[in-house]
C-alpha positions as CSV (number, residue, x, y, z in Angstrom):
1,X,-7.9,-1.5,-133.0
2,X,-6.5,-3.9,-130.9
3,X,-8.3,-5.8,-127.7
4,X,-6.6,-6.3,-124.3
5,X,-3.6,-3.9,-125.1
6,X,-5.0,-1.3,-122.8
7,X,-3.1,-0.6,-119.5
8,X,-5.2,0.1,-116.6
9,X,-5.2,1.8,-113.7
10,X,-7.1,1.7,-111.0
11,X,-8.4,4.8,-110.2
12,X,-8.3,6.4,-113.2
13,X,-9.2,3.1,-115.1
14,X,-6.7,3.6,-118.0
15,X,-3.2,4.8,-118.4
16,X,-3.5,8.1,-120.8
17,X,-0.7,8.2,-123.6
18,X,1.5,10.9,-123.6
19,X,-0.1,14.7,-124.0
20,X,-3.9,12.5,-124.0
21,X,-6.9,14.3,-122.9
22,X,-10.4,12.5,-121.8
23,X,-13.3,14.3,-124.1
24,X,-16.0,12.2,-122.8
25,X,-17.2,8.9,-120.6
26,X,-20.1,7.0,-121.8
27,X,-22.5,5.6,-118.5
28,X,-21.5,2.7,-116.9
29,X,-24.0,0.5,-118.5
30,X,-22.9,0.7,-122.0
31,X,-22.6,-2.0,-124.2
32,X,-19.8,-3.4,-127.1
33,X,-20.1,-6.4,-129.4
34,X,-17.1,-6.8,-132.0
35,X,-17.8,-9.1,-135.0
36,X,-16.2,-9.4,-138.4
37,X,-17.6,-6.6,-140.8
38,X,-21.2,-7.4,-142.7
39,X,-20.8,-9.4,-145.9
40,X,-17.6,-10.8,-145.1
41,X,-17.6,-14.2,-146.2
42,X,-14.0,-15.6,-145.1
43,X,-12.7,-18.3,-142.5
44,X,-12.0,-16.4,-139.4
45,X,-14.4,-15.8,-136.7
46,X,-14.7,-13.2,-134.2
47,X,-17.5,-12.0,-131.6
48,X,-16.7,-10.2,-128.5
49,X,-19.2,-9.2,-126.2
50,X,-19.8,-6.6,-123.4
51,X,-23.1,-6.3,-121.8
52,X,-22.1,-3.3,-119.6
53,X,-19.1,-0.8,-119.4
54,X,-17.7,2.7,-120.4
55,X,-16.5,3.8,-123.9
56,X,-14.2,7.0,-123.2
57,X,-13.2,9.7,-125.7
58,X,-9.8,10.7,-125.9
59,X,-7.9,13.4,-128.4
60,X,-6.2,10.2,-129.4
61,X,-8.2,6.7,-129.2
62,X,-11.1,4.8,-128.7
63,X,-11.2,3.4,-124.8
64,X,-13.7,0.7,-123.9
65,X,-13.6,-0.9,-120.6
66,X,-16.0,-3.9,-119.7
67,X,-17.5,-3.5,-116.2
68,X,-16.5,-7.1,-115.3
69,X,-13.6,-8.0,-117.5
70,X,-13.2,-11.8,-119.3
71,X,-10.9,-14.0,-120.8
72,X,-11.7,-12.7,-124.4
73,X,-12.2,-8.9,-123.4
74,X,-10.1,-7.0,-120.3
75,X,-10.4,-3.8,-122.9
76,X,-10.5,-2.5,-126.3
77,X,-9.0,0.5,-127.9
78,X,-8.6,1.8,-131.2
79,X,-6.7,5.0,-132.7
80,X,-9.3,7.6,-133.5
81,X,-8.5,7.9,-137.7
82,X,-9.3,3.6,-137.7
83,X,-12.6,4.6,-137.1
84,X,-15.1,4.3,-140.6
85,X,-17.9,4.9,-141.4
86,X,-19.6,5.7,-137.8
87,X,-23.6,6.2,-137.3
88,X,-26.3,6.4,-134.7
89,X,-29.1,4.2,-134.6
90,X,-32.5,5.2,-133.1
91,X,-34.6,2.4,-133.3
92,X,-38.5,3.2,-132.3
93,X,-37.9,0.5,-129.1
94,X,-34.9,0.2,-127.0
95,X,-31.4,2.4,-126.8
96,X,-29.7,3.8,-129.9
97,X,-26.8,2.2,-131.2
98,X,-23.5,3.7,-132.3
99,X,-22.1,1.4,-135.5
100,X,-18.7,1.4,-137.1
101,X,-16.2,0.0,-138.6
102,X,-12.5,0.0,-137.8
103,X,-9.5,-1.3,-138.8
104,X,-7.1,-3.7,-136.6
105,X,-3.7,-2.4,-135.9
106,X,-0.6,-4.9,-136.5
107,X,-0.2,-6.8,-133.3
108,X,-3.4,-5.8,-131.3
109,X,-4.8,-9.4,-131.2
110,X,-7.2,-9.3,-134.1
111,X,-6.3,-12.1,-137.3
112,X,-4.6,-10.6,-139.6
113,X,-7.4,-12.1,-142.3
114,X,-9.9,-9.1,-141.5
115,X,-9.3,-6.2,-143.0
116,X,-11.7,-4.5,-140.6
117,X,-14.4,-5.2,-137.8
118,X,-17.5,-4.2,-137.0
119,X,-18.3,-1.9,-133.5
120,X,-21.7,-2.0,-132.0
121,X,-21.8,0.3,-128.6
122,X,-25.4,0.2,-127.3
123,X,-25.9,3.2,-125.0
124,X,-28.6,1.6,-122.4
125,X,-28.5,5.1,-120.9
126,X,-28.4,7.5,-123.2
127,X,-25.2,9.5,-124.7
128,X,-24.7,8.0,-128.1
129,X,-25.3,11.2,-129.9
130,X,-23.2,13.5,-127.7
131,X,-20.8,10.5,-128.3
132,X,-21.4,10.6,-132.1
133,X,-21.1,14.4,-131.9
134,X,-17.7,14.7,-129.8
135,X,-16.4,11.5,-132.0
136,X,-16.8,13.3,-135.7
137,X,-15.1,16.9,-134.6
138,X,-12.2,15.2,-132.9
139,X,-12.0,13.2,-136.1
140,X,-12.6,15.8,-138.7
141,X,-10.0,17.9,-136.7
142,X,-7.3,14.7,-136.7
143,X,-8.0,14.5,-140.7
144,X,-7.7,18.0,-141.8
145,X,-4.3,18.3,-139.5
146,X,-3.2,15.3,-141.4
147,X,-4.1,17.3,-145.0
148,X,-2.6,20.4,-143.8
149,X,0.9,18.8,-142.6
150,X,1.0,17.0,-146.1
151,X,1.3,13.3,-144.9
152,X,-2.1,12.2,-146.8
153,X,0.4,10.2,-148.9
154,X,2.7,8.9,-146.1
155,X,0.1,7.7,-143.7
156,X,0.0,9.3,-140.3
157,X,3.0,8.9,-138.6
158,X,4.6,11.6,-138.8
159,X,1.8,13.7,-137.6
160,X,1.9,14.1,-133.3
161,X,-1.7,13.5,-132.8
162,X,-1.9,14.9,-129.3
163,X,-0.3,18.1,-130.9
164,X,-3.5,18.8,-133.0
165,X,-5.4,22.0,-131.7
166,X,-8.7,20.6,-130.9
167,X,-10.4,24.0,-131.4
168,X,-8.5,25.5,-134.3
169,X,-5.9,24.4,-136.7
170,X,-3.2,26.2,-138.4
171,X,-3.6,28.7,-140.9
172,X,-2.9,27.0,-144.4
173,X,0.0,28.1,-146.2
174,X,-0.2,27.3,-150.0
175,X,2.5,26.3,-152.5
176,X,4.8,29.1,-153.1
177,X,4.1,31.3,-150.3
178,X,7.8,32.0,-149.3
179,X,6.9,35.8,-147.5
180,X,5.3,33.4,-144.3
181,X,1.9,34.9,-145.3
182,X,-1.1,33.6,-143.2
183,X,-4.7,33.8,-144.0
184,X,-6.8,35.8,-141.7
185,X,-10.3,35.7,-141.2
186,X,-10.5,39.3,-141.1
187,X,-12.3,41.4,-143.1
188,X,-10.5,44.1,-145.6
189,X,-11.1,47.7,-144.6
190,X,-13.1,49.7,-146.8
191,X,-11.5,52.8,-148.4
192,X,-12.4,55.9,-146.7
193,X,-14.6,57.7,-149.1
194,X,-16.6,54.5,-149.3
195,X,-17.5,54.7,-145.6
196,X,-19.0,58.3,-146.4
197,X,-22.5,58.6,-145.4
198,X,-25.0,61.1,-147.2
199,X,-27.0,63.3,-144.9
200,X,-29.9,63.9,-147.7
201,X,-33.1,62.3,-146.8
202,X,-34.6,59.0,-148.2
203,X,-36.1,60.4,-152.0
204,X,-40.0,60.9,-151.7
205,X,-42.3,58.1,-153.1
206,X,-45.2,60.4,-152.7
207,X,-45.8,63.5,-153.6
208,X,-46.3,66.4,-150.8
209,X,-49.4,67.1,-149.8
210,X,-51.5,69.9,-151.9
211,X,-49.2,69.5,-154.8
212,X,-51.9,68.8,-157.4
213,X,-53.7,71.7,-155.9
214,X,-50.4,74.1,-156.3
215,X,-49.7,72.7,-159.2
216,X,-53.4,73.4,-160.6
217,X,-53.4,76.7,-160.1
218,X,-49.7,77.8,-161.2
219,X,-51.5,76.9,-164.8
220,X,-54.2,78.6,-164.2
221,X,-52.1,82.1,-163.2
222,X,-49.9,81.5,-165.9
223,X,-52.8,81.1,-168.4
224,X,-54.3,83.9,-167.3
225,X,-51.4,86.2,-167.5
226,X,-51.1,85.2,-171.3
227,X,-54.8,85.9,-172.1
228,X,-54.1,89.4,-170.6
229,X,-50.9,90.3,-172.4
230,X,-52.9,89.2,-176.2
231,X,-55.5,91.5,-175.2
């Protein structure tokens, strides 16, 4: 993350990074605080605060811009896979809160001392779960690009984040698979004599009706018939 790194503009508010798209735009009274992370016990101290703005979405970053901008806070930002552990709180009186924690990027004006901050964004007019919503897809989408491309164990740089099919990824490819073979969702066709379909009825559960009857006096002829031959 990085505060006051954001270039603005002015009708558009921000300057969008190459191949960035807008996902969503919080209301316009929105609130941030920024504080060192809970439990951390160290030296340095930090506490930026917002009573009113608009927290924007992007395929690429975190945007929050303060309605009336300060010496401390002009804007804040933050690459979308620095985000941790995010959550919505609905407490029983007043807005829900989205919570976080993300980590400072080299250079972006937070000491180097904490390893991560704390986010607070208080949604005074609703929106935190269509935030929370939009926020975890993009993200999950971002993290299973970075799996698929192989760069779990490099980092993410090599991976164009504004690339990354928002909808659907890539088919995977495993180890080994040198013919280019892709999977498919698509179902295997059955064999043809497996798609047959009998034309007998449904067997009977009951028997039909007068059978005991029938049945009764078939024994009763034949018994007869055998009485009459002895004789």
């Amino acid at each position: 993350m990085s505060l006051n790194w954001v270039m603005l503009h002015e009708q558009e508010g921000f300057v969008r990074l190459p191949s960035e798209r807008l996902i969503y735009s919080s209301p316009p009274r929105t609130a941030l605080a920024v504080t060192p992370p809970p439990g951390y016990k160290g030296s340095e101290s930090l506490s930026v605060q917002s009573s009113a703005g608009c927290i924007h979405l992007t395929n690429q970053r975190l945007v929050y811009l303060p309605a009336q901008g300060t010496d401390d806070l002009q804007s804040f930002s933050s690459p979308l896979l620095n985000v941790r552990d995010s959550h919505v709180s609905a407490p029983f009186f007043g807005p829900n809160v989205w919570t976080s924690l993300v980590q400072p990027v080299s250079g972006g004006g937070i000491s180097a001392n904490l390893p991560a901050v704390q986010i607070k964004v208080t949604f005074k007019e609703g929106g935190a779960f269509d935030f929370h919503t939009q926020f975890e897809r993009i993200k999950e989408r971002f993290e299973q690009a970075v799996e698929v491309m192989g760069e779990g164990t490099r980092g993410v740089g090599g991976v164009d984040m504004g690339a990354v099919h928002l909808e659907e990824l890539p088919a995977y490819e495993g180890p080994g698979n040198s013919n280019n073979t892709t999977v498919t969702n698509e179902t295997p066709t059955a064999p043809q004599n497996n798609r047959r379909v009998s034309t007998a009825g449904p067997e009977p559960v009951e028997p039909p009706p007068c059978y005991e009857e029938v049945q009764s006096q078939s024994v009763a002829n034949e018994l007869e018939e055998r009485l009459r031959r002895a004789s």
